[in-house]
Predicted model as a PDB file, atoms N, CA, C, CB and O in Angstrom, pLDDT in the B-factor column:
MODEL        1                                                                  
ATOM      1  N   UNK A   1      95.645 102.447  93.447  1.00 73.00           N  
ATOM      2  CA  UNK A   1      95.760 101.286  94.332  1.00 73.00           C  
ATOM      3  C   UNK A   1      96.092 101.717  95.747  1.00 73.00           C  
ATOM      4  CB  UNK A   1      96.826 100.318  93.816  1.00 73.00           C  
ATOM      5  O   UNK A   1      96.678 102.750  96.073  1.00 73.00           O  
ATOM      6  N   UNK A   2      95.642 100.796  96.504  1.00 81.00           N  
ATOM      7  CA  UNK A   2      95.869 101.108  98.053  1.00 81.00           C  
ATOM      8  C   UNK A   2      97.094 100.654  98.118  1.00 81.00           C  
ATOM      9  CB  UNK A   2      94.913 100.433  99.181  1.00 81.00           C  
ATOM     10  O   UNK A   2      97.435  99.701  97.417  1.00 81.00           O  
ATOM     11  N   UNK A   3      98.010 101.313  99.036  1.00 94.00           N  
ATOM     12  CA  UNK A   3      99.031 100.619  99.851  1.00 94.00           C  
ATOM     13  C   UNK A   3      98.936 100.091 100.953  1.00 94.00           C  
ATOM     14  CB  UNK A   3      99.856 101.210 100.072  1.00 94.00           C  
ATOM     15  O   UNK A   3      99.478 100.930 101.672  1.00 94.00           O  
ATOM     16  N   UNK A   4      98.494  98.941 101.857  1.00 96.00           N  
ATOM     17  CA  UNK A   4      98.785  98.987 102.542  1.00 96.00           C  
ATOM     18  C   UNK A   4     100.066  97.967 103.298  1.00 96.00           C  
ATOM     19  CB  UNK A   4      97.830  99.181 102.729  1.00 96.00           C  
ATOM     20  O   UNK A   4     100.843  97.222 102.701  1.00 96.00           O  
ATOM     21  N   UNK A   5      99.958  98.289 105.209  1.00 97.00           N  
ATOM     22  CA  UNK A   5     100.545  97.390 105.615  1.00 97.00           C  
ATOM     23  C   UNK A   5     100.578  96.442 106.664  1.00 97.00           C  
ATOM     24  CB  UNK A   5     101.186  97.744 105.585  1.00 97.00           C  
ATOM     25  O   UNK A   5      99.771  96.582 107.583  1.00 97.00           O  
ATOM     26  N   UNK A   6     101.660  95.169 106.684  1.00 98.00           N  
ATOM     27  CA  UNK A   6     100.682  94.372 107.677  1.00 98.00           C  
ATOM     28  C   UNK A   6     102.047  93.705 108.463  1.00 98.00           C  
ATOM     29  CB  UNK A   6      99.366  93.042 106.802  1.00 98.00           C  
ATOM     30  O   UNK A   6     103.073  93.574 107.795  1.00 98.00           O  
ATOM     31  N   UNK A   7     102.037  93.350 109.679  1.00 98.00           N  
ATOM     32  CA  UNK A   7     102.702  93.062 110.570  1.00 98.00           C  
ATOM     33  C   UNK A   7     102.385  91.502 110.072  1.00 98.00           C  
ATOM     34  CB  UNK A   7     102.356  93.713 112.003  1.00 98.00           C  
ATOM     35  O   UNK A   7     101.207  91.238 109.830  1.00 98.00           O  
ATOM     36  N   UNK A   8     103.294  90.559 109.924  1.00 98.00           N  
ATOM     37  CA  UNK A   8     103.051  89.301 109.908  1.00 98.00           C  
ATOM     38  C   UNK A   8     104.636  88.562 110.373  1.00 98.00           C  
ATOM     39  CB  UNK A   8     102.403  88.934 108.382  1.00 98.00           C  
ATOM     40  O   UNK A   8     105.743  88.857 109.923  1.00 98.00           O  
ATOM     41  N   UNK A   9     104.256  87.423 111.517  1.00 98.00           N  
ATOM     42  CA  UNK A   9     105.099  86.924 112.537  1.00 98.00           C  
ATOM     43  C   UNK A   9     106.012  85.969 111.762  1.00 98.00           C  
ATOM     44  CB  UNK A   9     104.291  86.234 113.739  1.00 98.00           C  
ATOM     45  O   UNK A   9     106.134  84.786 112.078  1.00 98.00           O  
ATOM     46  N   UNK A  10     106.723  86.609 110.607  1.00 97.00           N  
ATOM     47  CA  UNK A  10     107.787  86.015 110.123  1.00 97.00           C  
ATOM     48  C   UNK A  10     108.955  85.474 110.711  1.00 97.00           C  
ATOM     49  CB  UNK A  10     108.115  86.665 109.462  1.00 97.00           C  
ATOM     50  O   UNK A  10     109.258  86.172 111.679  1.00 97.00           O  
ATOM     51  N   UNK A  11     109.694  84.595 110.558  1.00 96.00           N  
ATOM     52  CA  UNK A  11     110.988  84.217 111.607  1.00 96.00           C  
ATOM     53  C   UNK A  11     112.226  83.556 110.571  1.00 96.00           C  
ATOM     54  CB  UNK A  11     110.423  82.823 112.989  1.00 96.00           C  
ATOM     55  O   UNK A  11     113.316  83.098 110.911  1.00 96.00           O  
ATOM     56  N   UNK A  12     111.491  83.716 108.841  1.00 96.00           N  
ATOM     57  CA  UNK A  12     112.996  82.743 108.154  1.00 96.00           C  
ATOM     58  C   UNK A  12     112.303  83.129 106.627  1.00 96.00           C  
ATOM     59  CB  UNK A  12     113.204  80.364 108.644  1.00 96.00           C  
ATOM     60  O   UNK A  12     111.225  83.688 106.420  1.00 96.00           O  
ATOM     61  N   UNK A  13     113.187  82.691 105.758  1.00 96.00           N  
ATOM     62  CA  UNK A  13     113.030  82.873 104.381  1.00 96.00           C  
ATOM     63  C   UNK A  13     111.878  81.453 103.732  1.00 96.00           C  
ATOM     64  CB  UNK A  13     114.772  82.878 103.697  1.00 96.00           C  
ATOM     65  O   UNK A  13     111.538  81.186 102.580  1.00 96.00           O  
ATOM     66  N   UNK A  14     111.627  80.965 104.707  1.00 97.00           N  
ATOM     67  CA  UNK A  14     110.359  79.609 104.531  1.00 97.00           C  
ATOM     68  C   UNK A  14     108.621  80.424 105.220  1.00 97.00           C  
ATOM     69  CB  UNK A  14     111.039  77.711 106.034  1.00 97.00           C  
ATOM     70  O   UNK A  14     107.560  80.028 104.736  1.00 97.00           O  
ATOM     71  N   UNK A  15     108.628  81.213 106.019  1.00 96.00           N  
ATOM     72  CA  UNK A  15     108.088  81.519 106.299  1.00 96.00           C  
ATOM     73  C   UNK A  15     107.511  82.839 105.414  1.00 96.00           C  
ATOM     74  CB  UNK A  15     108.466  81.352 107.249  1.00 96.00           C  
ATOM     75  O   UNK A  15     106.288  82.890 105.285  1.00 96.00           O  
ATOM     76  N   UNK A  16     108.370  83.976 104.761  1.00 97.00           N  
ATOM     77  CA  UNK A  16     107.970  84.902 103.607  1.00 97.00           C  
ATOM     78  C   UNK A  16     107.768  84.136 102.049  1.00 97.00           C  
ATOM     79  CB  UNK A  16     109.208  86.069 103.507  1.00 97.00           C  
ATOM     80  O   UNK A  16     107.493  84.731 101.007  1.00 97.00           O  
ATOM     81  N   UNK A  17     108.002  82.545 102.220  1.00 98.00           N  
ATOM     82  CA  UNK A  17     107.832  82.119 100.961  1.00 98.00           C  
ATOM     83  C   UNK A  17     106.564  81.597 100.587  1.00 98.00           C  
ATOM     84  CB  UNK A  17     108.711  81.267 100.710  1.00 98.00           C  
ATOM     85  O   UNK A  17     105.966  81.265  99.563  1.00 98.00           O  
ATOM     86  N   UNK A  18     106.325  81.674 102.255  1.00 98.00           N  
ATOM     87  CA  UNK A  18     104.573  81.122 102.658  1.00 98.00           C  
ATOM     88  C   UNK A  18     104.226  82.355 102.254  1.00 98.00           C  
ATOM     89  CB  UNK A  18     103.925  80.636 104.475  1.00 98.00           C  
ATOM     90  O   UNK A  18     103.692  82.373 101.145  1.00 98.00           O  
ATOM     91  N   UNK A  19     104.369  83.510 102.854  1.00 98.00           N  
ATOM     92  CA  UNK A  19     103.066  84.409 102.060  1.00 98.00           C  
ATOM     93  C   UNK A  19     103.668  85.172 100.852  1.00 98.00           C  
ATOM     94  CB  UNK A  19     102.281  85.701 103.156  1.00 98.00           C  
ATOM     95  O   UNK A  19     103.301  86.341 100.730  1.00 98.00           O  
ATOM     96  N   UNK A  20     104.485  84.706 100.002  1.00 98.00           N  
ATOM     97  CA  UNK A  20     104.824  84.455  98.591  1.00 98.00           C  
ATOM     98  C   UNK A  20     103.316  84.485  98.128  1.00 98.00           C  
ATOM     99  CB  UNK A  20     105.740  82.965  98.255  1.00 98.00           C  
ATOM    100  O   UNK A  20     102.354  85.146  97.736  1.00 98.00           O  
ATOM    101  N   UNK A  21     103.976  82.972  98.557  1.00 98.00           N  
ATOM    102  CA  UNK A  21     103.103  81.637  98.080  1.00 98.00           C  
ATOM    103  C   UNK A  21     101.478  82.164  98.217  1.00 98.00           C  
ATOM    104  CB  UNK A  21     103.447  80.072  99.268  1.00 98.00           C  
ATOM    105  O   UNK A  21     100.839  82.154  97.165  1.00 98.00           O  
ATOM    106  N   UNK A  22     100.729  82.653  99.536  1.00 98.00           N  
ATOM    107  CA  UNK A  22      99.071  82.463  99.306  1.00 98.00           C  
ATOM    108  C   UNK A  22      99.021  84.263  98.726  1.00 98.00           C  
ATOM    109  CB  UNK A  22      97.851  81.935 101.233  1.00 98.00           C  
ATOM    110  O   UNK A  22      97.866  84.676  98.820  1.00 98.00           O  
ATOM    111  N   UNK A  23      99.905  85.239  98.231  1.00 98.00           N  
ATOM    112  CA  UNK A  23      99.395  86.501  98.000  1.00 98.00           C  
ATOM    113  C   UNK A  23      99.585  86.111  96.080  1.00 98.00           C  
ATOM    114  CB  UNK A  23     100.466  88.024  98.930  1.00 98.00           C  
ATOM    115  O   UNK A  23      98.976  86.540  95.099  1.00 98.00           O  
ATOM    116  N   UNK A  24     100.395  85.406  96.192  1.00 97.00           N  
ATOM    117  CA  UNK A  24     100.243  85.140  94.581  1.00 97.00           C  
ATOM    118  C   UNK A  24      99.023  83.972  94.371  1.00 97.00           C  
ATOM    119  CB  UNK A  24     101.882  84.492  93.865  1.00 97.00           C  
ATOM    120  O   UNK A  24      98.658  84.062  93.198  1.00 97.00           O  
ATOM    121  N   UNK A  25      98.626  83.420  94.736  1.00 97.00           N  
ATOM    122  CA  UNK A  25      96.991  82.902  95.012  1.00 97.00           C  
ATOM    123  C   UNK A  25      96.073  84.137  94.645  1.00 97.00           C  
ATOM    124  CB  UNK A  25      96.645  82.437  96.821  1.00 97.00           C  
ATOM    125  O   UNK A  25      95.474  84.332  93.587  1.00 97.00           O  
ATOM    126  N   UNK A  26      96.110  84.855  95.685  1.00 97.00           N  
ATOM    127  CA  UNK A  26      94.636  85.834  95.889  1.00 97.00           C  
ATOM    128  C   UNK A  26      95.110  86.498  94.583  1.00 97.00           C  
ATOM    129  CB  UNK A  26      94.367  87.097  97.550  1.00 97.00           C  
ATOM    130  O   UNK A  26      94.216  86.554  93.739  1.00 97.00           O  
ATOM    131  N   UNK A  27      96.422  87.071  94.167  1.00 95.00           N  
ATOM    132  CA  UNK A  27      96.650  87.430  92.841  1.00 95.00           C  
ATOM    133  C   UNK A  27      95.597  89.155  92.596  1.00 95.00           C  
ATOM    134  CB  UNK A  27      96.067  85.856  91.771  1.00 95.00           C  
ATOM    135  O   UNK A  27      94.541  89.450  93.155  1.00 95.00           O  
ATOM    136  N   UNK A  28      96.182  89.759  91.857  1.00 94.00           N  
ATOM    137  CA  UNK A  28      95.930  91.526  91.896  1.00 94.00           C  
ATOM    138  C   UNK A  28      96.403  91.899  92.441  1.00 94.00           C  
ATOM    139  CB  UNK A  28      94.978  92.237  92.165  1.00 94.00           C  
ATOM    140  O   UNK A  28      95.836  92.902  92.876  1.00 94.00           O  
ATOM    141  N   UNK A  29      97.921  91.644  93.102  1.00 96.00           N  
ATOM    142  CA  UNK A  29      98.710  92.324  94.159  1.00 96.00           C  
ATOM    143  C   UNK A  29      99.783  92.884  93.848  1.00 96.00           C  
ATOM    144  CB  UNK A  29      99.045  91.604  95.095  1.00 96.00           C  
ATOM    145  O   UNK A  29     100.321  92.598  92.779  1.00 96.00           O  
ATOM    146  N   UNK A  30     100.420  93.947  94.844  1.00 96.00           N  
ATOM    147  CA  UNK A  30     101.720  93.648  94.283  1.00 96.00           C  
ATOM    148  C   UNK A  30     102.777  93.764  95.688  1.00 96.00           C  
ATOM    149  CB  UNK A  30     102.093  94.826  92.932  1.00 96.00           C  
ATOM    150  O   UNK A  30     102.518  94.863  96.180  1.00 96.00           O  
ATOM    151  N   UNK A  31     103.653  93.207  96.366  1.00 97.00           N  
ATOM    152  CA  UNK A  31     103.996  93.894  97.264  1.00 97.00           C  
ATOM    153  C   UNK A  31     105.329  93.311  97.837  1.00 97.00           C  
ATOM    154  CB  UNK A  31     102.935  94.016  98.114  1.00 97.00           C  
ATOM    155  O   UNK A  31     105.905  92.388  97.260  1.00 97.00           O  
ATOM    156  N   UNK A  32     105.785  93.853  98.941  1.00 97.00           N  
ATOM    157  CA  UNK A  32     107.376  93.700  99.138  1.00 97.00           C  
ATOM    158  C   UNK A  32     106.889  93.195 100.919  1.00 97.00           C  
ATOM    159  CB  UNK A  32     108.643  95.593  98.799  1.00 97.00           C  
ATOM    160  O   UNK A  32     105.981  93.509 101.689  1.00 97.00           O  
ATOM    161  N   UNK A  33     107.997  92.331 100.957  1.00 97.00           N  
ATOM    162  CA  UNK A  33     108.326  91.444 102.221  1.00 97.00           C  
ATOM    163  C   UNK A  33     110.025  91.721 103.351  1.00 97.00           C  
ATOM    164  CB  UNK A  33     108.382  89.757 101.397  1.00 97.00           C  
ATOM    165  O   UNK A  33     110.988  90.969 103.502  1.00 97.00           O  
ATOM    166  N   UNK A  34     109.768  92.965 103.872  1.00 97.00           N  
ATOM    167  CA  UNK A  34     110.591  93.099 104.598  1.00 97.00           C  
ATOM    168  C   UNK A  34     110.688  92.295 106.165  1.00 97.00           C  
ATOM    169  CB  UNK A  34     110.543  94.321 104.557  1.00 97.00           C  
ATOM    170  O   UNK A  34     110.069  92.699 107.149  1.00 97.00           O  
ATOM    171  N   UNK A  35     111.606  91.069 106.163  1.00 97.00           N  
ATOM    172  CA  UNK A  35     111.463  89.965 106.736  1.00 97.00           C  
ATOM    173  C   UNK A  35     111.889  90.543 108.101  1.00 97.00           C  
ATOM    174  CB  UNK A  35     112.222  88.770 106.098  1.00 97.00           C  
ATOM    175  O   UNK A  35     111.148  90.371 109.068  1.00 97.00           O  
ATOM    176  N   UNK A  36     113.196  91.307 108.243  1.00 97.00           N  
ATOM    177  CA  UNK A  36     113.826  91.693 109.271  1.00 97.00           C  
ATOM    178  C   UNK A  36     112.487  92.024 110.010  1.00 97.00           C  
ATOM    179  CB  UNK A  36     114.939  92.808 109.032  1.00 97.00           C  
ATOM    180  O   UNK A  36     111.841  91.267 110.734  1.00 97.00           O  
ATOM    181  N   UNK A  37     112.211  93.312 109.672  1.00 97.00           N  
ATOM    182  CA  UNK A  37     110.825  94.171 110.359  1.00 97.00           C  
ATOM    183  C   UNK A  37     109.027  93.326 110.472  1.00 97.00           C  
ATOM    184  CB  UNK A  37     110.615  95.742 109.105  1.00 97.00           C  
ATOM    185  O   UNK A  37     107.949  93.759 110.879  1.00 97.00           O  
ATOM    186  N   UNK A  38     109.447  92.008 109.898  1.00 98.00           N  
ATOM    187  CA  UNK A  38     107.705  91.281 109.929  1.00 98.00           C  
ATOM    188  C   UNK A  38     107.227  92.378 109.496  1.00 98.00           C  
ATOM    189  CB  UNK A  38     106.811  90.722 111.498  1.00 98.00           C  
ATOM    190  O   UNK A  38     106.503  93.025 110.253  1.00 98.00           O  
ATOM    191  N   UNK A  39     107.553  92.936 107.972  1.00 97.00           N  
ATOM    192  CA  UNK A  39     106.492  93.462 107.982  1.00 97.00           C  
ATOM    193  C   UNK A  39     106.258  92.938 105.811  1.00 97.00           C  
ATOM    194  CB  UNK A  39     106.680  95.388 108.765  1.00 97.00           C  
ATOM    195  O   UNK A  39     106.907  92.522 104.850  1.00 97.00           O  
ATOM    196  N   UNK A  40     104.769  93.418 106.243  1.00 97.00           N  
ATOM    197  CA  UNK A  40     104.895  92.544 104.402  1.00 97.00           C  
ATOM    198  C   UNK A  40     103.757  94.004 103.701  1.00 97.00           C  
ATOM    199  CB  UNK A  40     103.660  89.986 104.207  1.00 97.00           C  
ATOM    200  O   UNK A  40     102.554  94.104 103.943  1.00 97.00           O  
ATOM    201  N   UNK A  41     104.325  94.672 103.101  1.00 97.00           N  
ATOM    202  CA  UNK A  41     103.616  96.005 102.529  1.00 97.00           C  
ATOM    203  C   UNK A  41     102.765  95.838 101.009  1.00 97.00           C  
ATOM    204  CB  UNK A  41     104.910  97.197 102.296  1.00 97.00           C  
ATOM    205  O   UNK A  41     103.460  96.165 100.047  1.00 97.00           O  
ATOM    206  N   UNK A  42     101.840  95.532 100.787  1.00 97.00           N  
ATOM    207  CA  UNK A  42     100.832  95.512  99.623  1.00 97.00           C  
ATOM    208  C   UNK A  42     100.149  96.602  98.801  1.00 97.00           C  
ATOM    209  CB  UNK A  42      99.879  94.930 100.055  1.00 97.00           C  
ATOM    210  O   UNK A  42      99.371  97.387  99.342  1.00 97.00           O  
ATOM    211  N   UNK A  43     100.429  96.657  97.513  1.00 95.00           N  
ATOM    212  CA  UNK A  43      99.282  97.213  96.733  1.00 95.00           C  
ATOM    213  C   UNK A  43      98.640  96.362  96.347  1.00 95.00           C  
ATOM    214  CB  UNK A  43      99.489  97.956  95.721  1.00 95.00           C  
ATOM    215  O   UNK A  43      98.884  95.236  95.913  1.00 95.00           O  
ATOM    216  N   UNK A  44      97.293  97.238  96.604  1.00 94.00           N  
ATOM    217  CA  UNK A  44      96.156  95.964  96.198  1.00 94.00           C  
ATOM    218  C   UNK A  44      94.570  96.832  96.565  1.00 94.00           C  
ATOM    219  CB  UNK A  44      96.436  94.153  97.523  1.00 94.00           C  
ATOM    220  O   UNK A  44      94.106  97.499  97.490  1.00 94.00           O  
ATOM    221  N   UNK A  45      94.025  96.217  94.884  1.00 92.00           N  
ATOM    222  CA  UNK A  45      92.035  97.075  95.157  1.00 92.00           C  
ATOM    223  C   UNK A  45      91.705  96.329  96.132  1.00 92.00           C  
ATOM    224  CB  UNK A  45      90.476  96.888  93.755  1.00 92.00           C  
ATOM    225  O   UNK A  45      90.895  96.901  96.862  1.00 92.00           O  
ATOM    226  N   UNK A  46      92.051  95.015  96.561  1.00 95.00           N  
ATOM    227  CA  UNK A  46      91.542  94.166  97.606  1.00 95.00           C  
ATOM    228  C   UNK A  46      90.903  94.478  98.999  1.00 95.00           C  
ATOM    229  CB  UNK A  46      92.479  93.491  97.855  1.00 95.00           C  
ATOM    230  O   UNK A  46      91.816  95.116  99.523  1.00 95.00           O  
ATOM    231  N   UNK A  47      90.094  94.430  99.739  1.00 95.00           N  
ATOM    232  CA  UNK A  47      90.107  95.464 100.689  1.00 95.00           C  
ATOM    233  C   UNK A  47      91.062  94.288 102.145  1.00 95.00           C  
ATOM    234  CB  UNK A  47      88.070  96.171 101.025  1.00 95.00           C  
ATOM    235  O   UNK A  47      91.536  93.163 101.988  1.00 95.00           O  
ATOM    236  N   UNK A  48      91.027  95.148 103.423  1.00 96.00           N  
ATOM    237  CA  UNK A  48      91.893  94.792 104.316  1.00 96.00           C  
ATOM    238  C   UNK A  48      92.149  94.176 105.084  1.00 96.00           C  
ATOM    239  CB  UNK A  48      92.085  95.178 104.666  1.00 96.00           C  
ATOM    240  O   UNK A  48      93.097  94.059 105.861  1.00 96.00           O  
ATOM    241  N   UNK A  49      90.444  93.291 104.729  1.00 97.00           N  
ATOM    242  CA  UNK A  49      89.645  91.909 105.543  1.00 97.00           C  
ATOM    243  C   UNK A  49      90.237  90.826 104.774  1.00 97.00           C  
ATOM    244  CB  UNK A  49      87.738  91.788 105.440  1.00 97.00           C  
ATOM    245  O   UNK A  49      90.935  89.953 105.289  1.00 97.00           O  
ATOM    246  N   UNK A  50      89.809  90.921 102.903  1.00 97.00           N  
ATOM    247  CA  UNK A  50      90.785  90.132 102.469  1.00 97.00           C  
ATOM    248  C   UNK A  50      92.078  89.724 102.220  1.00 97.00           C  
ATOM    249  CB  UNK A  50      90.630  90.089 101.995  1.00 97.00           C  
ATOM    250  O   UNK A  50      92.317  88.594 101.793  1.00 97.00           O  
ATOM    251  N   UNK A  51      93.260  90.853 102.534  1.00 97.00           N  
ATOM    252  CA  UNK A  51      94.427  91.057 102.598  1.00 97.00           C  
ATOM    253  C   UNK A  51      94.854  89.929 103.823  1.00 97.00           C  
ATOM    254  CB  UNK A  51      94.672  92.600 102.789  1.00 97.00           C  
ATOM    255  O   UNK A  51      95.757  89.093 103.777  1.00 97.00           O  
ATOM    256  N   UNK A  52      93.871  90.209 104.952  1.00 98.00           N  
ATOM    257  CA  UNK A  52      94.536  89.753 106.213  1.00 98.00           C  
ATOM    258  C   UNK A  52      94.331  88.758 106.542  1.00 98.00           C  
ATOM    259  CB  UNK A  52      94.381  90.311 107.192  1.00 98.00           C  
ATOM    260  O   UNK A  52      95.183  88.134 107.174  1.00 98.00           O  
ATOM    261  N   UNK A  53      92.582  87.989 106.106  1.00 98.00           N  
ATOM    262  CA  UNK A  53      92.888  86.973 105.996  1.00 98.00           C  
ATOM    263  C   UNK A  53      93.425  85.768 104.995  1.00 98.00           C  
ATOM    264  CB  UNK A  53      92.255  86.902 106.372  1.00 98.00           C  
ATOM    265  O   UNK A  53      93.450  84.557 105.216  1.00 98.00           O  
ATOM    266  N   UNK A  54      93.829  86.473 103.864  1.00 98.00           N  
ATOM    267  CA  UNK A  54      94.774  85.811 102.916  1.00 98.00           C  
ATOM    268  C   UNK A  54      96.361  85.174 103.746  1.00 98.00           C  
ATOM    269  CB  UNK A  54      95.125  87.113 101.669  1.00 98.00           C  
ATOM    270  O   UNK A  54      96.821  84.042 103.595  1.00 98.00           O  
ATOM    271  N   UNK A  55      97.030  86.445 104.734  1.00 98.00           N  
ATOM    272  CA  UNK A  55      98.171  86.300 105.146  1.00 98.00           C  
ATOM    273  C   UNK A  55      97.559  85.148 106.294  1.00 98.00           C  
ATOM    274  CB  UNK A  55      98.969  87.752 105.578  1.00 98.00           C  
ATOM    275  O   UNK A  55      97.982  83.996 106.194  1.00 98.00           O  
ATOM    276  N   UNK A  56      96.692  85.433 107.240  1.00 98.00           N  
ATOM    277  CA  UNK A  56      96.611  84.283 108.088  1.00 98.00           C  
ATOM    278  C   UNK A  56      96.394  83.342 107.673  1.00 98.00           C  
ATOM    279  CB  UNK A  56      95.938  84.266 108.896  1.00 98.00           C  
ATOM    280  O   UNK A  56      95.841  82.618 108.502  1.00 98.00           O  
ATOM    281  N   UNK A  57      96.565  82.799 106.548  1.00 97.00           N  
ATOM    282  CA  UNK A  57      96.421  81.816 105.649  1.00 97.00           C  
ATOM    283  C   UNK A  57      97.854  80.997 105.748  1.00 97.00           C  
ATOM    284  CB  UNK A  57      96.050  82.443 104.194  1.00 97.00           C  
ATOM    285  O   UNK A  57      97.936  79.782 105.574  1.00 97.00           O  
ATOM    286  N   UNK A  58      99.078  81.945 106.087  1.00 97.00           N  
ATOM    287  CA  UNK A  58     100.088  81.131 106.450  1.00 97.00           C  
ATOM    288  C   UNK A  58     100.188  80.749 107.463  1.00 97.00           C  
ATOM    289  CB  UNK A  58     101.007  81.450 106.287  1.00 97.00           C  
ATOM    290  O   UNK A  58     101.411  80.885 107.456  1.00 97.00           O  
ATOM    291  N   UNK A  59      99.988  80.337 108.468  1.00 97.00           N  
ATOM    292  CA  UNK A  59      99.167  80.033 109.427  1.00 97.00           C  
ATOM    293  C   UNK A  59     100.265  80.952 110.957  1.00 97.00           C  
ATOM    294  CB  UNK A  59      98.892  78.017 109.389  1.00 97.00           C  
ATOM    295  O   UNK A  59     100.539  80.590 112.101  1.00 97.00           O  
ATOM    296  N   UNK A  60     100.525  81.955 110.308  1.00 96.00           N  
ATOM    297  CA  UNK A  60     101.496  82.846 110.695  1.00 96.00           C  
ATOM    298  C   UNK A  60     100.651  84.155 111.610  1.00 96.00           C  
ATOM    299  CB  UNK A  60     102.324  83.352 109.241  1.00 96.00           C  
ATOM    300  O   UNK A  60      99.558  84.461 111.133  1.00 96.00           O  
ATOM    301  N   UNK A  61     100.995  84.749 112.586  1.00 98.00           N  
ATOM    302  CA  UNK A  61     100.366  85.757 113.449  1.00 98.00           C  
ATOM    303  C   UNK A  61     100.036  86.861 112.761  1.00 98.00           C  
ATOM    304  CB  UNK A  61     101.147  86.151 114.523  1.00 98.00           C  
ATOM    305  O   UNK A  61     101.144  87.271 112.416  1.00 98.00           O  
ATOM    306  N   UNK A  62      99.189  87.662 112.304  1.00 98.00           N  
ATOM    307  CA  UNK A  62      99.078  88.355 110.681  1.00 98.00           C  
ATOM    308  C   UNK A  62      97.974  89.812 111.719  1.00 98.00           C  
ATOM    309  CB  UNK A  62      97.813  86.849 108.848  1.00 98.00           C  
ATOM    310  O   UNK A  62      96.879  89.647 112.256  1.00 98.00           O  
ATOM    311  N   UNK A  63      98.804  91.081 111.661  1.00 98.00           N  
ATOM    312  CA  UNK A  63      97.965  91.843 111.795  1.00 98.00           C  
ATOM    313  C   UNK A  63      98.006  93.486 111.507  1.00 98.00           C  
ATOM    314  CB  UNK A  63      97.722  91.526 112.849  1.00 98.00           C  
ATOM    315  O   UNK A  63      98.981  94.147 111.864  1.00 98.00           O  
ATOM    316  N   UNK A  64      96.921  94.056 110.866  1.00 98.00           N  
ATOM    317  CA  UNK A  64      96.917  95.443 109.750  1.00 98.00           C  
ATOM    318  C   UNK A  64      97.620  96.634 110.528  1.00 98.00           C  
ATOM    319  CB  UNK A  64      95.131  96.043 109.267  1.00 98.00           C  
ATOM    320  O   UNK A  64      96.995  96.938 111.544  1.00 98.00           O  
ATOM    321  N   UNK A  65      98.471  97.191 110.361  1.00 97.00           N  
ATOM    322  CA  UNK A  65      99.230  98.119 110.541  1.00 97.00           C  
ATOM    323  C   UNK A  65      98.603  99.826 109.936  1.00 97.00           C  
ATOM    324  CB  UNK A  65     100.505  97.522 109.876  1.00 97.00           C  
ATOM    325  O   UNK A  65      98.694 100.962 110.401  1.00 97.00           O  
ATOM    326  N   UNK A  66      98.160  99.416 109.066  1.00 96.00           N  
ATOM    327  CA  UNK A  66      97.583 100.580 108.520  1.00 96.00           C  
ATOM    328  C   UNK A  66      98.160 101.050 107.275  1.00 96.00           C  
ATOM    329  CB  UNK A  66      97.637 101.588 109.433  1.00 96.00           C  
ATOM    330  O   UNK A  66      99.106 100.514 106.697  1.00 96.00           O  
ATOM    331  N   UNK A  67      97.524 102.100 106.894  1.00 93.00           N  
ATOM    332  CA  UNK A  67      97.313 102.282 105.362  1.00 93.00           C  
ATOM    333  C   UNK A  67      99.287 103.506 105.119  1.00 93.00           C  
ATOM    334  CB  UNK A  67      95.058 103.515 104.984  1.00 93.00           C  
ATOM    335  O   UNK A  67      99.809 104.310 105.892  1.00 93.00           O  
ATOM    336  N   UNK A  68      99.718 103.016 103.746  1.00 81.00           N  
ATOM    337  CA  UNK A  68     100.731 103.781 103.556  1.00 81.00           C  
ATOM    338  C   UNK A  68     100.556 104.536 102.750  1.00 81.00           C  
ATOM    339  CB  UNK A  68     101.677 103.312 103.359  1.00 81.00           C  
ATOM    340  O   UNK A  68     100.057 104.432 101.630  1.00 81.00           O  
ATOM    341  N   UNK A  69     101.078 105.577 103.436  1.00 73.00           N  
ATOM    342  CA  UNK A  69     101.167 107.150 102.126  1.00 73.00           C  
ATOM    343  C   UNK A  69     101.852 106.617 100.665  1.00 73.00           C  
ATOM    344  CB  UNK A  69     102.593 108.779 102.826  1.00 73.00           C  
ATOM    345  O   UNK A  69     103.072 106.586 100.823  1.00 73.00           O  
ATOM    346  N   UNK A  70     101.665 106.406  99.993  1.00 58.00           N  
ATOM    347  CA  UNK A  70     102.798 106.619  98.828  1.00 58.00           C  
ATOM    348  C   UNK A  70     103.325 107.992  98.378  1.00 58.00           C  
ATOM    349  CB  UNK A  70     102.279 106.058  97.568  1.00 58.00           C  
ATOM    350  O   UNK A  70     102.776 108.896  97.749  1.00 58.00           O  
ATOM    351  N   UNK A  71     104.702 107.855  98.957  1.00 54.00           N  
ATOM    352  CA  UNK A  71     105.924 108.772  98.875  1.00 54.00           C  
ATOM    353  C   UNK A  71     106.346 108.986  97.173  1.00 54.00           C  
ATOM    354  CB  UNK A  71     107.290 107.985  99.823  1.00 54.00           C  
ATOM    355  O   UNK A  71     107.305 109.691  96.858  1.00 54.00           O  
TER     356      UNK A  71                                                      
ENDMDL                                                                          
END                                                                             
């Protein structure tokens, strides 16, 4: 699986519940929401067009950071 990651313009615990909410939709994912840093990190076969526009789906500022090593 890919890791990747994505800058998304989070500001509260309503706003990471939004992209909770549409990444468990697109579903095959798996990933962690570090709110402090806007940043929301994904595994996923998905590629990075659908990742991103899944997150702009919260109608939140959503943009690809790039791919993570897994450590």
């Amino acid at each position: 699986l890919q890791k990747h990651e994505f800058f998304v313009d989070m500001t509260c615990e309503g706003c990471s519940n939004a992209v909770t909410r549409v990444l468990h939709r697109l579903g095959g994912v798996s990933f962690d929401i570090d709110l402090p840093n806007k940043k929301v990190c994904i595994d996923s076969e998905h590629n990075v067009d659908t990742l991103l526009e899944t997150l702009k789906k919260t109608g939140k500022n959503a943009s690809y950071l790039g791919e993570k090593s897994a450590q």
